[in-house]
C-alpha positions, 0 to 999 in steps of 0.5 A, a space after each residue: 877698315 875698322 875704326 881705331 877705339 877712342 883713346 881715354 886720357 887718363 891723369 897718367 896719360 896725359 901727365 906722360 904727354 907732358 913730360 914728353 913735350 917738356 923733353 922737346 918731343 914734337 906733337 907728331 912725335 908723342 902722337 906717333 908714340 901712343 897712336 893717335 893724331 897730332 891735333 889730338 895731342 894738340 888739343 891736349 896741350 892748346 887749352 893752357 897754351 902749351 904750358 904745363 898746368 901745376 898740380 892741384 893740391 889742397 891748402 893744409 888750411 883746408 877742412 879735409 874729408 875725414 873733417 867734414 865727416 866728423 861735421 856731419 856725424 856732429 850734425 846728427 848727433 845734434 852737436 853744436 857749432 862750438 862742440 864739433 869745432 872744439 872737437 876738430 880744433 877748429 875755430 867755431 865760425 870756420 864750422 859755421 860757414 862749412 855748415 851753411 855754404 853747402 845747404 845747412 844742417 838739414 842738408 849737409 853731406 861730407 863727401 858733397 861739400 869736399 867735391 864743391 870746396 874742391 871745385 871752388 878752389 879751382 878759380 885761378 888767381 887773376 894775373 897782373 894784367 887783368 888787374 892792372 889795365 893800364 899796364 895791359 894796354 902798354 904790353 898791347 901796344 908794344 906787341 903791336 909794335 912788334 916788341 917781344 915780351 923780353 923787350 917789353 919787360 926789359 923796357 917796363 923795368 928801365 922805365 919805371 925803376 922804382 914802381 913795380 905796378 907797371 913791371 911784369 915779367 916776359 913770362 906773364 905776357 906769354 902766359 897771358 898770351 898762350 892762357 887764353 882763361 886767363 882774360 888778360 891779352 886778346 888772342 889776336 895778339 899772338 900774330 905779333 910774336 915773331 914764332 907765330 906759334 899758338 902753343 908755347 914751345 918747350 926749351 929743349 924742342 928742335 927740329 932737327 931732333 925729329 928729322 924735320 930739318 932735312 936728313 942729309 945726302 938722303 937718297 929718295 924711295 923714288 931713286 930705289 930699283 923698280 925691281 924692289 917694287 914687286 918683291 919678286 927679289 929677296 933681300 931688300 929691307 923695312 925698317 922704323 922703330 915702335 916706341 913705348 913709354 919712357 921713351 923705350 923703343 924697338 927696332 922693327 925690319 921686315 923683309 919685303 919679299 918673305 915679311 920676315 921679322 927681325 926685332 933688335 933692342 936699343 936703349 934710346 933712339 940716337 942716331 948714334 944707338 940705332 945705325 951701329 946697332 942696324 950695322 951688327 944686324 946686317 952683318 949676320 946676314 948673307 949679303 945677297 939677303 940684304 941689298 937695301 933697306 928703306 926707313 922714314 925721315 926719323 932723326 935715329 938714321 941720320 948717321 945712314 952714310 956709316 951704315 951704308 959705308 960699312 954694310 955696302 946697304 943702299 938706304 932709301 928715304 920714304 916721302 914726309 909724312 908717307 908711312 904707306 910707302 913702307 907698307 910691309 914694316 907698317 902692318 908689322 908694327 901693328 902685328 907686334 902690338 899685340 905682344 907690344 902694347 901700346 904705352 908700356 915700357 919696351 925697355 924691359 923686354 931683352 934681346 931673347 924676348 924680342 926674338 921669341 916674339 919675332 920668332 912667332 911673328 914669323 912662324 904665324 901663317 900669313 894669307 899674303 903668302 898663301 899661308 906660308 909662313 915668313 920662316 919658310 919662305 926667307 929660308 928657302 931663299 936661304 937655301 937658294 944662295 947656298 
């Protein structure tokens, strides 16, 4: 099997990543998204402790490029200090230390001393804690008391009102505790919070938005009919949805017998979007094309009972973290990358641009069917039951 190409994490990539996890997205969701790993997501988010990075931005104090161009073109001309800085507005000795900070006349160039100012503006600002031991001992010996950092912060305020030297807030220890760069509170520490998480979690996040509290009255692919196994019997059904950026998504069924393709647009991936949009699908189908259907345990099918009580469809459950069981629908999903890519907006697509794009699918020759096409074989089962 091929190795998948490694991914690059772009400013816009990992900007997407973030906005994700601050809408309460698991790391298994974001990473199902743009098809990677989870630890990769992981890694993306543990070296801040799951808490978003603000975006750098230069101080308008700041020599600017232009600027120092403007130094260095000085420089050749062989002005002096005073000459470029009345020539920038600039104060002289602002110039002079430019000048000599990045090698001197002889050796100044623009675009070599923003890159190092850039970087130089980097170092972040040390936070309360290091600064103030005393203080950090106290939140050290509280944590390890098993006080949370709202408790801490609260109790610092009660006790010492009017010195605000040993007041921090509950996010600083967090902070402290999840930044690891920031050298304030040892990563040990972290065993005393009460979540034991390694990473801050966002507001918004909950498992029983991803479906990983349980689904209801859920009924296994263990329990399904031997004969669906085989796919000697038409009618019985894949299903899960792609997703794309701005949290678009597809959904995708394919039937196991015939690997027919049908492709239906949603507008989010609520349960209360996609089960009635599954039950008119279902309905424009025979029902002696449409005996069962099998989904993951994702969060947009926990309203299944609707389906089943008003399509008479039977919908089985595939094990946690098991896509193989659904193999048909997974191999799908990968054939309509190449008209869905990967981390685009599936939002602009129309209902009449997924059927062109299912219609293809199934008029492709496939060698699992001895290069019948899906089309032929689902209608010559629709010929059968007429």
């Amino acid at each position: 099997m091929a190795r998948k190409p490694r991914i690059r994490y772009t400013d816009e990539l990992k900007s997407e990543i973030w906005d994700k996890y601050k809408q309460g997205d698991s790391l298994w969701s974001i990473a199902r998204s743009i098809d990677v790993s989870s630890i990769s997501i992981y890694r993306q988010l543990a070296p801040t402790g799951g808490i978003r990075p603000p975006p750098r931005k230069r101080s308008r104090l700041a020599l600017s490029l232009a600027e120092r161009e403007e130094i260095s073109r000085g420089i050749v001309a062989e002005l002096s200090v005073r000459a470029i800085a009345s020539k920038l507005g600039r104060s002289p000795s602002t110039i002079s230390r430019e000048i000599h900070r990045n090698g001197g006349r002889a050796e100044y160039r623009a675009t070599h001393a923003d890159q190092h100012a850039w970087k130089r503006a980097g170092r972040p600002k040390r936070c309360k804690l290091v600064c103030n031991r005393a203080l950090a001992q106290i939140v050290e010996s509280k944590l390890m008391q098993l006080w949370s950092p709202e408790q801490i912060a609260g109790w610092l305020k009660r006790s010492f009102p009017a010195d605000e030297h040993y007041q921090v807030s509950h996010e600083t220890i967090y902070r402290s505790l999840f930044v690891q760069a920031r050298g304030a509170l040892k990563k040990e520490l972290q065993q005393y919070l009460r979540s034991k998480r390694t990473i801050r979690r966002a507001k918004q996040s909950s498992l029983k938005g991803i479906g990983l509290g349980g689904m209801p009255d859920a009924v296994s692919i263990r329990e399904r009919p031997a004969s669906v196994e085989d796919r000697a019997v038409p009618g019985h059904w894949e299903g899960d949805l792609i997703e794309g950026s701005n949290n678009s998504c597809i959904a995708t069924l394919v039937e196991r017998h015939s690997r027919y393709v049908m492709l239906i647009k949603l507008d989010n991936k609520k349960t209360e979007t996609v089960v009635p949009a599954l039950i008119k699908q279902a309905k424009k189908l025979p029902a002696e094309l449409y005996k069962s259907l099998t989904w993951d345990r994702g969060f947009e099918m926990r309203a299944h009972q609707r389906f089943t009580l008003e399509t008479d469809i039977q919908v089985y459950f595939c094990d946690p973290q098991s896509p193989w069981q659904r193999g048909s629908n997974e191999n799908t999903n990968r054939l309509l990358r190449q008209y869905l890519p990967k981390r685009t907006d599936l939002s602009v697509h129309s209902q009449a641009d997924l059927d062109k794009v299912a219609r293809q699918l199934n008029e492709r020759p496939r060698k699992t069917l001895d290069y019948e096409t899906p089309a032929d074989r689902f209608n010559a089962c629709v010929a059968t039951i007429h």
